[in-house]
C-alpha positions in Angstrom: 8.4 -12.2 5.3 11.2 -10.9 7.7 12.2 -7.5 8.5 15.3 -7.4 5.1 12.3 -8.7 3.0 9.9 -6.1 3.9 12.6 -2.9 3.4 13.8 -4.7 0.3 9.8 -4.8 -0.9 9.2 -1.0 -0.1 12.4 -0.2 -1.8 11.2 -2.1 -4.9 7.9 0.0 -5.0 9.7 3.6 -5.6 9.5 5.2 -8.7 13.4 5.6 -9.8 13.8 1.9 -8.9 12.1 0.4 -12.2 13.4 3.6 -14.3 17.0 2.8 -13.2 15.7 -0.7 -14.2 14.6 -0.3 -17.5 18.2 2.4 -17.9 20.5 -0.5 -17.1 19.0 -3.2 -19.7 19.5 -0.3 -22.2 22.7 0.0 -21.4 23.3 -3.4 -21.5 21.7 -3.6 -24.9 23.8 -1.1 -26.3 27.3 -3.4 -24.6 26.8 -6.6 -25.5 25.3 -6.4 -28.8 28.7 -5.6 -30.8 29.3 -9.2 -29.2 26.1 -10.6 -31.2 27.5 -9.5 -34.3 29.6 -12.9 -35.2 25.9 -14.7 -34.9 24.1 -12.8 -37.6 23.6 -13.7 -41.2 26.0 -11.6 -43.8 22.3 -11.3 -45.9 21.4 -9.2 -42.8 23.6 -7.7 -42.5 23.2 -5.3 -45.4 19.3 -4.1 -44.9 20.1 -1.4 -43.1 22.8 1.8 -43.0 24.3 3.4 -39.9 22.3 6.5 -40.9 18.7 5.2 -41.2 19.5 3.7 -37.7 20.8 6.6 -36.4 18.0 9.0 -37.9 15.7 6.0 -35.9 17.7 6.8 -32.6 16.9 10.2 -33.1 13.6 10.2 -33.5 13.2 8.0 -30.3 15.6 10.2 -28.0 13.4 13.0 -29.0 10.5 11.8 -28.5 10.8 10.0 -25.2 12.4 13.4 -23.8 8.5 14.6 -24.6 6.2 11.9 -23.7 8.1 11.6 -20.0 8.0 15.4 -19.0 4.8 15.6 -20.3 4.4 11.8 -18.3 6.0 13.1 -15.0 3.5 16.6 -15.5 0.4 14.5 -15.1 1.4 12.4 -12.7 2.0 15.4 -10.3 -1.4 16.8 -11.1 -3.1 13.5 -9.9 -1.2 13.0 -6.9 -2.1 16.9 -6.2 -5.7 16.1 -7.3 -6.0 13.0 -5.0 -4.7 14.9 -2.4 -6.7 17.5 -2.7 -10.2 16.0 -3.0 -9.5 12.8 -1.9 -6.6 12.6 1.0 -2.7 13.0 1.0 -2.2 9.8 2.5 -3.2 8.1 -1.0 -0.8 9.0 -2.4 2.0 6.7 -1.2 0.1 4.0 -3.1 -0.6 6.4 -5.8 3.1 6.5 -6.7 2.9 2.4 -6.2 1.3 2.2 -9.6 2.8 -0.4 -11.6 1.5 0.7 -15.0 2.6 4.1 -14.4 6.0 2.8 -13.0 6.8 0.7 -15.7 5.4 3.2 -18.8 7.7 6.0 -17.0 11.0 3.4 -17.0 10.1 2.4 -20.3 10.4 6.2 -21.3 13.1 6.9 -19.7 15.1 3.6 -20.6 14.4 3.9 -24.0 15.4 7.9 -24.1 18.5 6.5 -22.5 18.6 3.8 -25.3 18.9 6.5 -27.6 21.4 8.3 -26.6 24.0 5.8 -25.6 23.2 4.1 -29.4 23.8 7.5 -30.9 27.1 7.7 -29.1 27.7 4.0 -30.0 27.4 4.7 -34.1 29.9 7.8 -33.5 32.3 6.3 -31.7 32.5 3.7 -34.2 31.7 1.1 -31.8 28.7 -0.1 -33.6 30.5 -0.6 -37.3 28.2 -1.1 -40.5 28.6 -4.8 -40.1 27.0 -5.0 -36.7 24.6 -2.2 -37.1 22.0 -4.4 -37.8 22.2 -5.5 -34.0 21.6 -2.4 -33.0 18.4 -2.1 -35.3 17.2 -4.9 -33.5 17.6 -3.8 -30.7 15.9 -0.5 -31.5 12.9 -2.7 -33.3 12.6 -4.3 -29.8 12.8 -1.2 -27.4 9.9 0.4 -30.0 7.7 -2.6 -29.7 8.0 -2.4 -25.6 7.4 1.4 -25.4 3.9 1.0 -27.6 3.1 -1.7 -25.5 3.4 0.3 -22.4 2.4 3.5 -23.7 -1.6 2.1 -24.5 -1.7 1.0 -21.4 -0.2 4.1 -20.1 -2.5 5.9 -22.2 -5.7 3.6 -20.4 -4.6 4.2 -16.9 -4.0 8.3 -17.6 -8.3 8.5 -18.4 -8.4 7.5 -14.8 -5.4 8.6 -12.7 -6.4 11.0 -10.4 -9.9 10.7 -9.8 -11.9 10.5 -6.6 -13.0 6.7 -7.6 -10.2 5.5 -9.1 -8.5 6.5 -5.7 -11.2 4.9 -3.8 -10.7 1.6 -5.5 -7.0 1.7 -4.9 -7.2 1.9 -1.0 -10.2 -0.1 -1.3 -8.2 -3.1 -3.1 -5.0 -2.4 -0.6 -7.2 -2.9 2.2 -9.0 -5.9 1.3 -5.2 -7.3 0.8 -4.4 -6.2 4.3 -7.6 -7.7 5.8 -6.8 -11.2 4.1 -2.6 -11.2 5.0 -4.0 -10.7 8.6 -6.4 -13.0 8.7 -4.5 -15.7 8.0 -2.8 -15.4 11.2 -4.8 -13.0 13.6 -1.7 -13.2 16.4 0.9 -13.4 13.5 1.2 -17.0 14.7 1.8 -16.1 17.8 0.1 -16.8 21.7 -2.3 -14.5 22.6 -1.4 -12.2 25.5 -4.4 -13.7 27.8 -1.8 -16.5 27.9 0.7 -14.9 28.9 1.9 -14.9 32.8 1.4 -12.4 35.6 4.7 -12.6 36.6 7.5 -9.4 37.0 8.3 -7.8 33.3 10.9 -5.5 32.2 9.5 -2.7 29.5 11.4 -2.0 26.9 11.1 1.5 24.8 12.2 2.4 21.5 13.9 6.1 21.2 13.0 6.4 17.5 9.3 8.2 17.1 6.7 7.2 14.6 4.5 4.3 13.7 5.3 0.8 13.7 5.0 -0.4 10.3 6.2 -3.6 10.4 7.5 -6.5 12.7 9.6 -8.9 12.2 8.1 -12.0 14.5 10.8 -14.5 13.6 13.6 -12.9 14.6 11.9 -12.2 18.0 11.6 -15.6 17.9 14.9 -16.2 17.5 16.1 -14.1 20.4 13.7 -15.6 22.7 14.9 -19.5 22.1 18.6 -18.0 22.3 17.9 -16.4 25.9 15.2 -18.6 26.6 13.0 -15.6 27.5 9.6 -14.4 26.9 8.8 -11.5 24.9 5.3 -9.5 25.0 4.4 -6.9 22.4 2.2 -4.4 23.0 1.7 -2.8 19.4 0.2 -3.4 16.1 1.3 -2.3 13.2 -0.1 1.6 12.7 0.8 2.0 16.8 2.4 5.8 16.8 5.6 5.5 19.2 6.6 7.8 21.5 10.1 7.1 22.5 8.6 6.8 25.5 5.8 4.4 26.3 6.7 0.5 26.1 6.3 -1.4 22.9 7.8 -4.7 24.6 8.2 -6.2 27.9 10.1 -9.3 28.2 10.4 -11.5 31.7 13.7 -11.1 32.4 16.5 -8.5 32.8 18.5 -8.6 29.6 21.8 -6.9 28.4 22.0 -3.7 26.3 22.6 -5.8 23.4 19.9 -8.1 23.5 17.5 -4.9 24.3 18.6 -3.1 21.2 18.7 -6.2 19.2 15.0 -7.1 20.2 13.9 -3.4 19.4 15.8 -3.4 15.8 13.1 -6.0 15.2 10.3 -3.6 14.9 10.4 -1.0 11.8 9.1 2.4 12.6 8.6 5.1 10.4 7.1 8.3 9.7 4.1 6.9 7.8 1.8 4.3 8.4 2.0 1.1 5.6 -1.0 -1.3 4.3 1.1 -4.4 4.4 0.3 -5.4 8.0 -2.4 -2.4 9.3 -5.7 -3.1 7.7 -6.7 0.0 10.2 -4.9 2.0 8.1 -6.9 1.6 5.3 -10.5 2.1 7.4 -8.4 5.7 8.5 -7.6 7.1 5.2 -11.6 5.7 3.3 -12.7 7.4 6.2 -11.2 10.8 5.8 -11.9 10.7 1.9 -15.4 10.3 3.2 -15.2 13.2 5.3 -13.5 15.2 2.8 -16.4 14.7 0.0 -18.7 15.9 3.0 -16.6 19.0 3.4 -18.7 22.5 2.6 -15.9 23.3 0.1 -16.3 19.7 -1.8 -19.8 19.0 -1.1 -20.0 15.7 -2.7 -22.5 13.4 -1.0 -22.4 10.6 -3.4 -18.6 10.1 -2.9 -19.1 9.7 1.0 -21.8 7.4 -0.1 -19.4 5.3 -2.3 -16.8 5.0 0.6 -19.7 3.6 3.3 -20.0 0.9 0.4 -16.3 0.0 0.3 -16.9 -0.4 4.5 -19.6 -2.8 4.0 -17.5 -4.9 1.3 -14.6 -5.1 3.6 -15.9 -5.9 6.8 -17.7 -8.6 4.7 -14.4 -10.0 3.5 -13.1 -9.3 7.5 -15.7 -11.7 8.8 -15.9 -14.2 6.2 -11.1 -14.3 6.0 -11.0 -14.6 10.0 -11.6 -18.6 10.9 -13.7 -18.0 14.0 -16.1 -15.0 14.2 -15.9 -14.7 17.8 -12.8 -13.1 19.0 -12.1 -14.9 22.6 -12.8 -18.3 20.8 -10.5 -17.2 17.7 -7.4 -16.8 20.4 -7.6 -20.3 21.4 -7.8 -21.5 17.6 -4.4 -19.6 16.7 -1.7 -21.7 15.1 1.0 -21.0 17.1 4.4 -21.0 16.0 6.1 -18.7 18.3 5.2 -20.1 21.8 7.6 -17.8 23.5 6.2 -14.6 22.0 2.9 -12.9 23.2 0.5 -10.5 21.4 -2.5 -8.8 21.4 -5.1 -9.1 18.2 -6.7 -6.2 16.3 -9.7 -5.4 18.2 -13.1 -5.5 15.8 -14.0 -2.6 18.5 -10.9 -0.5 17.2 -11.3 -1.2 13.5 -15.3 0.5 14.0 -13.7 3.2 15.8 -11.0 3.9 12.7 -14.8 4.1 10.7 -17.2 5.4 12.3 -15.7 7.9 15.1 -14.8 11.3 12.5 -17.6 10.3 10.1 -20.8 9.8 12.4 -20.7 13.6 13.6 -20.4 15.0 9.9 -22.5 12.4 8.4 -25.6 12.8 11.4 -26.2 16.4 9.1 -27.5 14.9 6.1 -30.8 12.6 6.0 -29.3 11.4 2.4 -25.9 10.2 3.8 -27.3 9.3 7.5 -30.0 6.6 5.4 -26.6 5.0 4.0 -24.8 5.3 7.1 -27.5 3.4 9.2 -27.5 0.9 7.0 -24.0 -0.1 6.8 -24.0 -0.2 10.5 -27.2 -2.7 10.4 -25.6 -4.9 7.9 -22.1 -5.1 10.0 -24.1 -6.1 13.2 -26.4 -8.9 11.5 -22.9 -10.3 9.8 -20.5 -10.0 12.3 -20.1 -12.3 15.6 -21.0 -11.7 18.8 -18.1 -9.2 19.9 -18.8 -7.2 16.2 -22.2 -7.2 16.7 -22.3 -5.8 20.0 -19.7 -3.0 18.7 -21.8 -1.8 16.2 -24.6 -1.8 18.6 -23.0 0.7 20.5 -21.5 3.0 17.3 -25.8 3.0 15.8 -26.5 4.2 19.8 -24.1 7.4 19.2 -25.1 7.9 16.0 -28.7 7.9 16.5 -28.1 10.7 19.7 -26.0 12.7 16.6 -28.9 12.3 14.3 -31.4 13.8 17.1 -29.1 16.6 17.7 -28.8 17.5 14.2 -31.3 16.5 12.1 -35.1 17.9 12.4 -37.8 15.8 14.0 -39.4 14.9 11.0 -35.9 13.7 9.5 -35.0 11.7 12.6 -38.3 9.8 13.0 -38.3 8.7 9.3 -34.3 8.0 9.4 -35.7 5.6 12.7 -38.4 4.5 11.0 -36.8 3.4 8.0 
């Protein structure tokens, strides 16, 4: 996926998009059906009036109005929900919701539907000899509103809460963990190849995280000016404007510089596509949140050390060789000219583990749950996991004896 594909997929996620969708083929509904008229039987064409379509249209412009303020009223209260008990970065994917997408367009498209066919019937356009087109038209639009509307009505019992939140990062990260899998260097060499020789940074002047970059076209540059290109960044990498996201081995032009940074997307917010980080970060601080004096919900921290141990399952059992200096010389490489570092397993323990351990180290309950996860990662993981959560089960345990009492500590030990 290049860098036009990945802005044209983001774009396609928004909420107007698939209204606006559902608004045009309304519209073109209400256009081209006069054109259909020629095609339908006379015998038809008398079993219905203009006015017990038009009292239809009514009915259907009215109600739609209702059903997508009411609609657009609940999805604000989950959204403010999730971020209140869970965390304000779900809700980007929140608003992803395809269900919820489609019943809103499907609303709003038939609302629109209404309207513009009540015009149509005024304005003569839609005659009693074709107005049987438009009845089928309206039979049509009614049968794909009920169909989205009980599924609308399935996802509202659910929209909003803590573990229907947690199950929607949870299922974008697992997605994350298996697109980078497939290619931990994105195809390609991994910077311990790369030479010692003289490099030229390059810096961006835009701030914000990289979300996404576009390998290919690097690729591209590099064959053209037969050149090396090293990057220094992930996707999730905050930028900035200052500190090097590429170095490259030889002097280039202004042109080629800016070309070579236009590569790399950066924005305000961090993505899922390409930063399975991202998803440890944000399970981690609804984690936190549940352990919060004001939330106080123990069991939902203990739900979100679950979804770790699930995922950094599917990490080692997606990633071809469990040991990460044998896995970078078992990369397919496609782009031989471009150099990158891998996600470190150390990092991705450090996205889990460094916020929680201190707030979780204050409950025996939570601490029990905690331990365990870190046991099971060690005894699945390879040699540089292992040893990583080694080291994170070392700080917590010094946590646990600074916070819990010395009867809690020894059995948490024990255990």
């Amino acid at each position: 996926m290049n860098k036009i594909l990945f802005l044209l997929n983001n774009f396609m996620r928004k909420l107007w998009v698939r209204c606006c969708a559902f608004c045009l083929l309304a519209v073109f509904a209400i256009v081209i059906g006069p054109e259909l008229g020629p095609y339908i039987p006379e015998k038809l064409k008398q079993m219905v009036t203009q006015n017990t379509v038009e009292d239809i249209l009514k009915i259907l412009a009215s109600s739609m109005l209702a059903v997508t303020t009411f609609s657009l009223s609940i999805m604000v209260q989950a959204f403010s929900t999730a971020a209140t008990t869970a965390s304000p970065r779900t809700n980007s994917l929140l608003m992803q919701n395809s269900t919820a997408q489609n019943a809103l367009g499907a609303f709003i498209g038939a609302f629109l539907f209404s309207i513009v066919g009540i015009i149509s019937i005024g304005a003569n356009i839609y005659h009693e000899d074709v107005i049987i087109v438009l009845f089928l038209f309206t039979i049509i639009v009614i049968a794909i509103v009920i169909i989205f509307l009980l599924k609308w009505i399935d996802q509202l019992s659910r929209l909003g809460r803590v573990s229907e939140t947690i199950k929607t990062v949870e299922s974008a990260l697992h997605s994350s963990i298996r697109h980078r899998a497939k290619a931990p260097f994105l195809h390609c060499t991994p910077m311990k190849h790369a030479n010692t020789q003289k490099r030229y940074p390059l810096a961006c002047d835009r701030i914000g995280y990289v979300q996404y970059i576009d390998i290919e076209a690097l690729n591209n540059i590099a064959n053209k000016k037969d050149i090396e290109i090293y990057i220094h960044v992930n996707p999730g990498k905050f930028m900035d404007s200052i500190t090097p996201l590429i170095e490259t081995n030889a002097q280039l032009d202004k042109t080629t510089e800016n070309n070579i940074l236009d590569t790399i997307v950066i924005g305000d917010n961090r993505t899922f596509e390409q930063d399975p980080r991202y998803g440890f970060v944000v399970l981690s601080e609804i984690a936190l949140k549940a352990l919060s004096p004001a939330i106080n919900d123990p069991g939902t921290a203990i739900d979100v050390i679950g979804t770790f141990i699930r995922a950094m399952r599917l990490w080692v059992d997606n990633f071809p060789i469990s040991n990460e200096s044998e896995r970078e010389d078992h990369e397919n490489i496609k782009y031989k000219r471009i150099y990158i570092k891998p996600i470190r397993e150390k990092d991705v323990l450090e996205d889990i583990y460094s916020a929680l351990i201190p707030q979780v180290s204050q409950s025996l309950h939570v601490s029990r749950h905690l331990k365990k996860s870190l046991v099971t990662i060690e005894k699945i993981g390879g040699e540089t996991l292992s040893e990583a959560s080694r080291e994170w089960q070392d700080l917590f345990y010094h946590h646990c004896q600074t916070c819990l009492s010395d009867k809690e500590y020894k059995q948490l030990v024990e255990e």
